[in-house]
DOLO-829887 format. One line per 8 residues: number of its first residue (from 1); their letters; for each residue x, y, z of N, C-alpha, C, CB. Coordinates in steps of 0.2 Angstrom, whole numbers, plus 5000, padded with zeros to 4 digits. Atoms other than C-alpha are relative to their C-alpha. Glycine has a CB too. Example, Ala and Ser with C-alpha at 12.3 -4.5 7.8 and 13.67 -1.06 7.14 Angstrom:
BEGIN
1> as> 5004 4994 5000 5062 4978 5039 5004 5006 5000 4995 5000 5006 | 4996 4994 4999 5068 4995 5036 4996 5005 5003 5002 5002 4993 .
This chain:
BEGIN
1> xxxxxxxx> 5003 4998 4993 5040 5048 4875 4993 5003 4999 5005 5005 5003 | 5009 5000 4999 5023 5050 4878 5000 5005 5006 4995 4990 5001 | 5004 4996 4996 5017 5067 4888 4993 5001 5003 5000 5004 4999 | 5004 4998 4997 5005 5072 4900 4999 5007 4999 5001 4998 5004 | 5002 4995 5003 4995 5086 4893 4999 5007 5008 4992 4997 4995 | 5001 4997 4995 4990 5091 4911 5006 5002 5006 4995 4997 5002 | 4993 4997 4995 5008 5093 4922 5005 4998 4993 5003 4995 5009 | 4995 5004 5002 5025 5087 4916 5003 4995 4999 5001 5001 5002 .
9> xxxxxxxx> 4998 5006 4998 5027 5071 4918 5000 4996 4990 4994 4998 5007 | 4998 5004 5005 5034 5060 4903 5000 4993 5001 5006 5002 5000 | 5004 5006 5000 5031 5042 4900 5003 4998 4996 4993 5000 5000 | 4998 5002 5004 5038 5027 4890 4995 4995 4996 5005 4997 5003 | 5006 5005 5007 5021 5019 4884 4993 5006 4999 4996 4988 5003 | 5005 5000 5000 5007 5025 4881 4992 4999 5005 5001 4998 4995 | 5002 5002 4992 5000 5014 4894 4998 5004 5005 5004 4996 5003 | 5000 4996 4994 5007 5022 4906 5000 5008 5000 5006 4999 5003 .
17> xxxxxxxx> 5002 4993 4999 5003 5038 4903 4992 5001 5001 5003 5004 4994 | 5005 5002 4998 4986 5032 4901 4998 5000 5009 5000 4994 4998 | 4997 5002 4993 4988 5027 4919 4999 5005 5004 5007 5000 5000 | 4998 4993 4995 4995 5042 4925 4994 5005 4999 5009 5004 4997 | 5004 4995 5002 4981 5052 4917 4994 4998 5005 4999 5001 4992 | 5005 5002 4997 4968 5043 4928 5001 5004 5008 5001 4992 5000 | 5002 4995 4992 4973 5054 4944 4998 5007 4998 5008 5000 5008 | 5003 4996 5001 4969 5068 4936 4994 5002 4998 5001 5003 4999 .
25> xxxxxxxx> 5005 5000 5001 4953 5065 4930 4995 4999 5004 4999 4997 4995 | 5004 5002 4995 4947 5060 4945 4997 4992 5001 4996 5004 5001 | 5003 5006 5002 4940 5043 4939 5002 4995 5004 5002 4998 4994 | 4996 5005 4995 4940 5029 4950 4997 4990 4999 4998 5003 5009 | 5005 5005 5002 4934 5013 4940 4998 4992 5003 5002 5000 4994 | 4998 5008 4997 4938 4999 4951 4997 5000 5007 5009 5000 5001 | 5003 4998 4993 4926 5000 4966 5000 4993 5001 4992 5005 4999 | 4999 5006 4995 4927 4988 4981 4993 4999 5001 5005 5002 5007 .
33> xxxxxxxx> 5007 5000 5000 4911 4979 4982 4997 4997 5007 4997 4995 4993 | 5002 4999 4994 4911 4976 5000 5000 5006 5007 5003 4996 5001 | 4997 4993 4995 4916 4995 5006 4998 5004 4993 5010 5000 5003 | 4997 4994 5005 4916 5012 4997 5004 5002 4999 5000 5004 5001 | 4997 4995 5001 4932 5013 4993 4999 4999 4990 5008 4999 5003 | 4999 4999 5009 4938 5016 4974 5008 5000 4999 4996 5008 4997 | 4994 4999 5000 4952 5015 4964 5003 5001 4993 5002 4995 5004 | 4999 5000 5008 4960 5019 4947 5005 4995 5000 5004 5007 4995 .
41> xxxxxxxx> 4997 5007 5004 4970 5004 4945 4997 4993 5003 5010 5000 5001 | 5003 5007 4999 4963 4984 4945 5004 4999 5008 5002 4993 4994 | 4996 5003 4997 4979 4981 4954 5000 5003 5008 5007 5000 4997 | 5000 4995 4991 4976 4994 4972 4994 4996 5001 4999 5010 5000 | 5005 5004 4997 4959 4986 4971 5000 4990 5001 4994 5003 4996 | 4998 5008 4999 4967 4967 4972 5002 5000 5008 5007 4996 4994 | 4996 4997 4992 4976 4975 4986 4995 5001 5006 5003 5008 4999 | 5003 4998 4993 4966 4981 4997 4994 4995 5000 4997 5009 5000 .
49> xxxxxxxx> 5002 5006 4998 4954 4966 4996 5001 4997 5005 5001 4996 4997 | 4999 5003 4994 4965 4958 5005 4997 5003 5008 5007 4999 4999 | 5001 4997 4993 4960 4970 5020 4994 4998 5003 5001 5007 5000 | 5005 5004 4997 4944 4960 5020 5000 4993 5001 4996 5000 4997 | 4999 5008 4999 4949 4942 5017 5003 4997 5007 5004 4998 4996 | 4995 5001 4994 4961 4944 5031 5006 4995 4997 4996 4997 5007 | 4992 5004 5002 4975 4935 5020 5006 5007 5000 5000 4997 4990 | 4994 4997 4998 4991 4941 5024 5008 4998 4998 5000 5000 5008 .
57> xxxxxxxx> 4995 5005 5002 5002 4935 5011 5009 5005 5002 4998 4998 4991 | 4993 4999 4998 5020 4944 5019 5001 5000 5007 5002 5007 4997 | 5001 5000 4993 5025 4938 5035 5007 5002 5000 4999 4994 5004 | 4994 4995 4995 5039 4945 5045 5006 4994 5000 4997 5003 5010 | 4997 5005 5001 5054 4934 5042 5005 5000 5008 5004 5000 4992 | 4998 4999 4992 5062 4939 5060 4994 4996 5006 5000 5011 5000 | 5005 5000 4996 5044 4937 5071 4995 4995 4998 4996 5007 5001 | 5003 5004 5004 5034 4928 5060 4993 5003 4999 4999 4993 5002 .
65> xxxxxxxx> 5006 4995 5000 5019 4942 5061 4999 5001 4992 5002 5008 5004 | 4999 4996 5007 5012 4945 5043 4994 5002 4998 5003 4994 4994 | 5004 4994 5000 5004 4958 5036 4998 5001 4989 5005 5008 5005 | 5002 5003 5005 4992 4961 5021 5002 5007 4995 4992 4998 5002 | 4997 4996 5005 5003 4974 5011 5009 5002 5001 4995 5008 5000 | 4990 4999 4997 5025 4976 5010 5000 5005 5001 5006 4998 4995 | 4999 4991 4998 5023 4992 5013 4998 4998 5009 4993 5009 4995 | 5000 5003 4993 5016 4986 5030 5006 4996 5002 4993 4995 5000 .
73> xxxxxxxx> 4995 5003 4995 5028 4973 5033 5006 5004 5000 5002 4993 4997 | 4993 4998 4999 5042 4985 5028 5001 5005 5007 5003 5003 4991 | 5003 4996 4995 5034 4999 5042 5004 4995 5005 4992 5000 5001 | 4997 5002 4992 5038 4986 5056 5004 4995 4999 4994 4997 5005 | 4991 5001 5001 5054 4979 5049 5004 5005 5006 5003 5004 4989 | 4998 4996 4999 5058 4996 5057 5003 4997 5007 4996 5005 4999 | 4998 5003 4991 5056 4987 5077 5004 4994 5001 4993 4998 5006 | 4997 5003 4998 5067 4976 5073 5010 5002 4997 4996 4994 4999 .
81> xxxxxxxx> 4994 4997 5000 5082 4986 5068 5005 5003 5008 4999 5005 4996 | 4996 4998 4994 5096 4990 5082 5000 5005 5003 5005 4999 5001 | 5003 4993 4996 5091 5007 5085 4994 5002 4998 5003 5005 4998 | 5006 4997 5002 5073 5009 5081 5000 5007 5001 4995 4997 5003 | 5002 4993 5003 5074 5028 5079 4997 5003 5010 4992 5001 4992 | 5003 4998 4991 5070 5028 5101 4993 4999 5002 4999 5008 5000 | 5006 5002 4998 5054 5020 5098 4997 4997 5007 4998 4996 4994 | 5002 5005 4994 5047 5011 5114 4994 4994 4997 4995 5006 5008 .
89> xxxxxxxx> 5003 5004 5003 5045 4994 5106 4992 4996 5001 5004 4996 4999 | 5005 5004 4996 5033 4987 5119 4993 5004 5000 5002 4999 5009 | 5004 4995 5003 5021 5003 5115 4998 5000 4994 5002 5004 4999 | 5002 5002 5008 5021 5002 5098 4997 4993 5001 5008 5000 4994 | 5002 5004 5002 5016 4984 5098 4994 5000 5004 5004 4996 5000 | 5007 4998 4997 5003 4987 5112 4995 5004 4997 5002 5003 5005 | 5006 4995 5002 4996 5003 5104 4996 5000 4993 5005 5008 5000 | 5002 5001 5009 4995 4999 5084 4999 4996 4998 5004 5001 4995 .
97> xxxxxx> 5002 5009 5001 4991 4981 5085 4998 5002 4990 4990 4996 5007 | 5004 5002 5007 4981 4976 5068 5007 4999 4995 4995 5008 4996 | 4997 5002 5005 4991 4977 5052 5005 5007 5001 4996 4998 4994 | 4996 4994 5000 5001 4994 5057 5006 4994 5003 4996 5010 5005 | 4994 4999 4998 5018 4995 5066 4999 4996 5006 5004 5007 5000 | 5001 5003 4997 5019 4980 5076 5007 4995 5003 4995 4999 4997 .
């Protein structure tokens, strides 16, 4: 097991503890070259690309709406379940358009 000198946290490679040691150094080596964001891993800045290309590789297999991260599509998975928690669907989709809860 491979530790983290700075919390707790325990780890099966070396890698990944690598990794993990990147949010506490603050380091953010992976800068977006159309915006200011930043990021410690390649893979969050492939990600969030897409938010400029406007590719949207997960659509909504219910609506056919698709959105450019699964955490997004799995969000508005939510308005099509048989009790949306009391939401007002016609609201939500009116109020959060873009890539939110739609």
């Amino acid at each position: 097991m491979f530790s983290c000198d700075q919390c707790s946290k325990s780890f099966s490679s070396a890698a990944h503890l690598k990794r993990h040691q990147m949010l506490h150094s603050g380091l953010r080596p992976f800068k977006c070259d159309q915006c200011e964001q930043a990021f410690t891993q390649a893979s969050h800045l492939k990600q969030h690309l897409q938010t400029h290309t406007g590719v949207k590789p997960y659509p909504c297999e219910q609506c056919g709406h698709s959105f450019t991260t699964r955490g997004s599509l799995h969000r508005h998975q939510l308005i099509h379940t048989e009790k949306s928690g009391g939401w007002d669907q016609e609201w939500v989709s009116s109020s959060l358009g873009g890539d939110g809860l739609q």
